[in-house]
Structures are given as C-alpha cells and as structure tokens.
C-alpha positions as semicolon CSV with decimal commas, in nm:
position;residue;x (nm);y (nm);z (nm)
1;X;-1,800;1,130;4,168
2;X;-1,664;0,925;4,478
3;X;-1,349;0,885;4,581
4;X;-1,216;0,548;4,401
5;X;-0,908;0,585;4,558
6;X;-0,948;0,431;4,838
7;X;-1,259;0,148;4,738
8;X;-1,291;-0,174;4,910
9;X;-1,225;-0,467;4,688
10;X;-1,342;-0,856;4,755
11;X;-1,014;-1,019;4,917
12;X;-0,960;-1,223;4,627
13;X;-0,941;-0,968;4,371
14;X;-0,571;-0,931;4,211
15;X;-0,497;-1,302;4,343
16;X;-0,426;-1,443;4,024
17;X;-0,084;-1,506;3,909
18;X;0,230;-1,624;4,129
19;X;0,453;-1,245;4,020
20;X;0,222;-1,049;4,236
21;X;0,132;-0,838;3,951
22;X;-0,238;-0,981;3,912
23;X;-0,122;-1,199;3,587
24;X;-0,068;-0,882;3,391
25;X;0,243;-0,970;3,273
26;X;0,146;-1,362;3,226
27;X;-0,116;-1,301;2,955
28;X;0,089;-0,983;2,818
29;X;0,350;-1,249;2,710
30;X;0,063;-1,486;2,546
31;X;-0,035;-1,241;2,315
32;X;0,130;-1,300;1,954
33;X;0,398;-0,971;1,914
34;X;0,304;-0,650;1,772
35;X;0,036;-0,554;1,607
36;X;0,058;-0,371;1,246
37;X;-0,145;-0,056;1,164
38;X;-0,256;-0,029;0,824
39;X;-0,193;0,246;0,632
40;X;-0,467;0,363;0,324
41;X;-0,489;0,615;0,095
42;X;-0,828;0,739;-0,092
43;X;-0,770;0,814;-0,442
44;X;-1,071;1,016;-0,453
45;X;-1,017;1,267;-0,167
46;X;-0,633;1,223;-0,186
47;X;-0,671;1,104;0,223
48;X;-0,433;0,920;0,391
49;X;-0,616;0,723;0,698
50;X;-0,384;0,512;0,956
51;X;-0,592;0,240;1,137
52;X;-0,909;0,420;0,976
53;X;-0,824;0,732;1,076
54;X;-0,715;1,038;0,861
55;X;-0,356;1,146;0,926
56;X;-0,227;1,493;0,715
57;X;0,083;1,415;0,520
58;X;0,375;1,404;0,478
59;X;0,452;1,106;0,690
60;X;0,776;0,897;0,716
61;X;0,905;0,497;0,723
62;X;1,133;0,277;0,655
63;X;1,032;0,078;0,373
64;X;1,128;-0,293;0,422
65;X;0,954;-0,510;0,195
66;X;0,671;-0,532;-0,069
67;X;0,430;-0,777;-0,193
68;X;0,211;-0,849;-0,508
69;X;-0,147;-1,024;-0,512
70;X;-0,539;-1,093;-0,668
71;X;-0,743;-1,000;-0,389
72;X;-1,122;-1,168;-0,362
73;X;-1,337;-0,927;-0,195
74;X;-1,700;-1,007;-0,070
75;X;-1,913;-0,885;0,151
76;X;-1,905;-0,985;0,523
77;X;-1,597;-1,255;0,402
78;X;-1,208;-1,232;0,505
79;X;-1,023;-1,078;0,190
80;X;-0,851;-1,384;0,024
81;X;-0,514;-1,349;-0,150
82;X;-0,323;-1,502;-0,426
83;X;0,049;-1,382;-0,377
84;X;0,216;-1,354;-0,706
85;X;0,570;-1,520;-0,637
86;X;0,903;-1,525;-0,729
87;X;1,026;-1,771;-0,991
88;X;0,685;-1,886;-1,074
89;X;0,493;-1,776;-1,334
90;X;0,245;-1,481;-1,295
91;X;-0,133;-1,549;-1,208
92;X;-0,364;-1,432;-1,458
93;X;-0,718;-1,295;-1,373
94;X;-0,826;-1,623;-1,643
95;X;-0,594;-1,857;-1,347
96;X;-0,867;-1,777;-1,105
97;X;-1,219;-1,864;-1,010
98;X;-1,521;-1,656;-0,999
99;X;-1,470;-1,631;-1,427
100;X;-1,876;-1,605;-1,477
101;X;-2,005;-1,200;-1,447
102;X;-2,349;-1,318;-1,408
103;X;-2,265;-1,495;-1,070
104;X;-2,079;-1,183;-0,936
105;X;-2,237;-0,883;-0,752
106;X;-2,333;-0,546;-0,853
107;X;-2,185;-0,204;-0,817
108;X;-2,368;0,088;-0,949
109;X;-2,587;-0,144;-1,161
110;X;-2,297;-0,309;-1,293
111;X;-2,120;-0,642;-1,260
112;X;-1,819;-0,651;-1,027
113;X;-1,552;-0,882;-1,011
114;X;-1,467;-0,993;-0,708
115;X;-1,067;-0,944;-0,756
116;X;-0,875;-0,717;-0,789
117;X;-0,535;-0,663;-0,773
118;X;-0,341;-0,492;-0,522
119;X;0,037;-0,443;-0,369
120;X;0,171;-0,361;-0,039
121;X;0,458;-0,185;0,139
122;X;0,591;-0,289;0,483
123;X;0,699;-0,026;0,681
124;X;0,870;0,021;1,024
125;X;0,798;0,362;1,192
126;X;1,128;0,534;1,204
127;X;1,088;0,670;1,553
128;X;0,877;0,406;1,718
129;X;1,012;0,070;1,546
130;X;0,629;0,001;1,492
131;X;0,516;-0,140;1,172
132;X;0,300;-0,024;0,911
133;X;0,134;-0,159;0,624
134;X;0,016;-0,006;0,306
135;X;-0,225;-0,138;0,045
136;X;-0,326;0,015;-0,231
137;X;-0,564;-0,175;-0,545
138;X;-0,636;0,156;-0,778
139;X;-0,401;0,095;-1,118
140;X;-0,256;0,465;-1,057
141;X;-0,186;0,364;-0,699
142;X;0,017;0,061;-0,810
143;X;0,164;0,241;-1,039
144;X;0,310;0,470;-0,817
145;X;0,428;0,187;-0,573
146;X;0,632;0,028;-0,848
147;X;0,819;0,308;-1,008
148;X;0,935;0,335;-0,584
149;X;1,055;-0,024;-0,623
150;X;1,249;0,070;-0,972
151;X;1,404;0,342;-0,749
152;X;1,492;0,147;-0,442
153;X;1,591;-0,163;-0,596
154;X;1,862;0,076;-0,861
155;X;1,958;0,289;-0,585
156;X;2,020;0,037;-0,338
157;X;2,271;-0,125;-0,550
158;X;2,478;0,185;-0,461
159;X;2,367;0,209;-0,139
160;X;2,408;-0,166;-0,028
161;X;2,248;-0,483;0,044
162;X;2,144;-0,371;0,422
163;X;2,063;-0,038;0,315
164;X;1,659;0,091;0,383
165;X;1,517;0,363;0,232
166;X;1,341;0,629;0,434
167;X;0,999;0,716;0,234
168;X;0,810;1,011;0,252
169;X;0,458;0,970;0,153
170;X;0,273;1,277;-0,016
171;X;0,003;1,322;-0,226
172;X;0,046;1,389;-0,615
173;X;-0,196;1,443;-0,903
174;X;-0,224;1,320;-1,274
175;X;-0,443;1,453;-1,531
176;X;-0,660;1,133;-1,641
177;X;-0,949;1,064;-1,844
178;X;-1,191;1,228;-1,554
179;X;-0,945;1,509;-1,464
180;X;-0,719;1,587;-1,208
181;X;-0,669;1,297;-0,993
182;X;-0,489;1,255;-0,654
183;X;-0,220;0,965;-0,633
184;X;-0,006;0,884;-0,398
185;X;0,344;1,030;-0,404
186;X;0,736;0,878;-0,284
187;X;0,988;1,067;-0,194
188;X;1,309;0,923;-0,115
189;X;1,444;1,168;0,174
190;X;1,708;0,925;0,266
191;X;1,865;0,569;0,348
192;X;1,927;0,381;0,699
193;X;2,126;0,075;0,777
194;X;2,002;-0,198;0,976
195;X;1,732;-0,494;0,926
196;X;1,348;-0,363;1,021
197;X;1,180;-0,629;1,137
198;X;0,941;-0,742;0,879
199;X;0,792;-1,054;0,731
200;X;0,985;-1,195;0,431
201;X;0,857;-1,064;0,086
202;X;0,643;-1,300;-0,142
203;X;0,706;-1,039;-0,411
204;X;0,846;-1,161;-0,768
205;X;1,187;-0,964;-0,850
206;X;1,036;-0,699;-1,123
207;X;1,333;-0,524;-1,158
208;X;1,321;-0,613;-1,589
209;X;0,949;-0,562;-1,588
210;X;0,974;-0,181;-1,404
211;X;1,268;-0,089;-1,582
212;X;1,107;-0,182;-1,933
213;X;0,727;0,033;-1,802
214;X;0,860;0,313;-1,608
215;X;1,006;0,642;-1,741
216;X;1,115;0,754;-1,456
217;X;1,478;0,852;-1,390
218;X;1,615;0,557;-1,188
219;X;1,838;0,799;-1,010
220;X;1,478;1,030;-0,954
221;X;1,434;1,060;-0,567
222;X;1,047;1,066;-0,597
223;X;0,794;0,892;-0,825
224;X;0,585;1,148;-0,934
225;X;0,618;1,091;-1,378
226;X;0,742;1,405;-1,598
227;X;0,389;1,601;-1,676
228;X;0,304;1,527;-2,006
229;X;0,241;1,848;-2,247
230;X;-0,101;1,840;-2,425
231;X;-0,053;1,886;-2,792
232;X;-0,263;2,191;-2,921
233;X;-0,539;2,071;-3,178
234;X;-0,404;2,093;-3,543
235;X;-0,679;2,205;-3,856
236;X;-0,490;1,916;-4,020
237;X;-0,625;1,679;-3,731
238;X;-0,834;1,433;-3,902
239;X;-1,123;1,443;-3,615
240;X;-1,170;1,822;-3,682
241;X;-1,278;1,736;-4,067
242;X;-1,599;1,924;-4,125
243;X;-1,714;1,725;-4,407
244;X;-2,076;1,611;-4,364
245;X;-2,124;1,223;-4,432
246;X;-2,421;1,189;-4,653
C-alpha cells in the first residue's frame, strides 16, 4: 500500500465550515444526544447480547427507571407500544385490536398474536455514564424484573428518594414445566446517589400489586425465588390408583 500520508487532495476539500475543522463539529452538534444500547437476554441459551452482540455476565448499572407495555410485533413493521400508565386503569389484551386469531400469523403451525407484553429497565453504565436499555417479553423474564422493583422500591425507602441501585445482572434457572430453564437474575451489589440521566418512567406504581405476588424477602438483595422442594409421590395419591375403569 502507498503512502497516504502525504496524498494530494482537490483544494477545496475540508473547506466547509467557518471553525476550520471541516464542519466536524457543526453536524456533531445536530445530531440528537446519545444513543442507547439495548440490552437482551435469551431465555433459551441463558445469553445476554448488548447491541446484538453476546456479552458474558455478570455485568453492572445503575438502574434508573422502568416501564410496562403490549407490544405489536409484525414482520418488517416498527414494534408499536401501549404503555400501561400510572393512575389509569390497566390495558387488557381484550382493550386492544388484532382480537380475531384467524387474521393473525403463524408460528410453528400455530396462530400468533401479535402482542405481547413486555417491561423495560433503564440503565446508565456506571463507568461510562452511557445508557442501556433492557427488554424482556418471556413471563419468567418479567417476573424476575418485578420482584427487582419490589426490592428497589422497599429498599429505597431506607435508602432515600435520590438513592440508585447498582444491579448486577446474572443468569438464574427455574425448574418449569419443560425443565431447567435459564432466567435472568438481580443482584443488588449496592446503592449510588445522584440523578442518571434517563427518560421519565411511564410505569404504573405496583408497589401493592408486587408485594401481594412476590415471595420474595423485600429485604432479599437478589431476585432469584426460594427453590421449591418437590413432594415425593404418596401410594395414597389419587393419580397412582391402579383400579382399571371398566
């Protein structure tokens, strides 16, 4: 390869822009602010991937704010939201369109709806300031996010109003109706002071709701539920009754 350090250039190249920096700077300040990376987890591999890519846990932010919404996916079309919000009541599956199965599209042979519900955490890079968002739809998945908003919204009553928590996200398990399957997993390490600069919440206060579904130890540091014990099959179990209908 040539030299390109020294490479003659046409005598109006660079010209533009009265700061002599070839309008760099000009259309650097045009641009709308910082861009979020988006932070996903696969609940079948138990992969995190940041901006599509995979990234090994455990990873750490600051989590600022959360939201709640239907989401209408379709192929080659925007997702489109419904935000649940505060002081309103809560929007039903029945509250939106798209009601018909035999207009909806097909997965696996099936009928799939369209929506789906999902929630979202807005994070701020501890070290970096940048933010993150995650989104999760699976029901574990949002399970796990709101037993972390029992826990910060109860602990941050002793911590104070401008108090963040630091998260640490893992990977857990749970042993469901197909087996053991990965879930994502909050850890409280610790708590910061000072305002992250995030985009105000659209989330409903679910403080009652959380408290009355979770059974998780509001003083827990991480959300990972107390194992249940399987119950070792009893000959007075009425499914293990030999007798032979006629």
């Amino acid at each position: 390869m040539s030299d390109l350090k020294n490479v003659k250039l046409p005598a109006t190249f660079g010209g533009f822009g009265d700061e002599g920096d070839g309008g760099f700077g000009f259309v650097a300040g045009m641009t709308g602010g910082p861009r979020a990376s988006f932070l996903r987890f696969n609940g079948k591999t138990g992969v995190y991937t940041l901006n599509g890519e995979p990234v090994a846990p455990p990873m750490r932010y600051i989590a600022g704010k959360t939201t709640a919404a239907w989401v209408r996916l379709g192929a080659g079309e925007r997702p489109e939201r419904v935000y649940q919000e505060p002081g309103k009541p809560r929007v039903r599956r029945e509250d939106l369109p798209d009601r018909d199965p035999k207009l909806w599209g097909s997965f696996g042979g099936q009928p799939k709806d369209p929506w789906g519900e999902e929630v979202a955490l807005y994070c701020a890079n501890p070290e970096s300031g940048d933010m993150v968002i995650f989104t999760i739809m699976s029901e574990s998945g949002r399970n796990a996010v709101s037993d972390l908003c029992r826990l910060i919204d109860f602990q941050r009553r002793q911590q104070g109003a401008t108090a963040y928590p630091i998260v640490e996200f893992g990977v857990g398990s749970f042993d469901g109706a197909y087996g053991i399957t990965p879930i994502p997993k909050f850890t409280i390490v610790s708590w910061t002071n000072g305002t992250p600069e995030l985009p105000p919440s659209k989330a409903p206060d679910a403080t009652a709701e959380l408290e009355k579904r979770s059974v998780i130890d509001p003083t827990a540091k991480s959300t990972m539920r107390p194992r249940r014990k399987r119950r070792e099959p009893s000959w007075e179990d009425s499914d293990l009754d030999d007798e032979i209908p006629l």
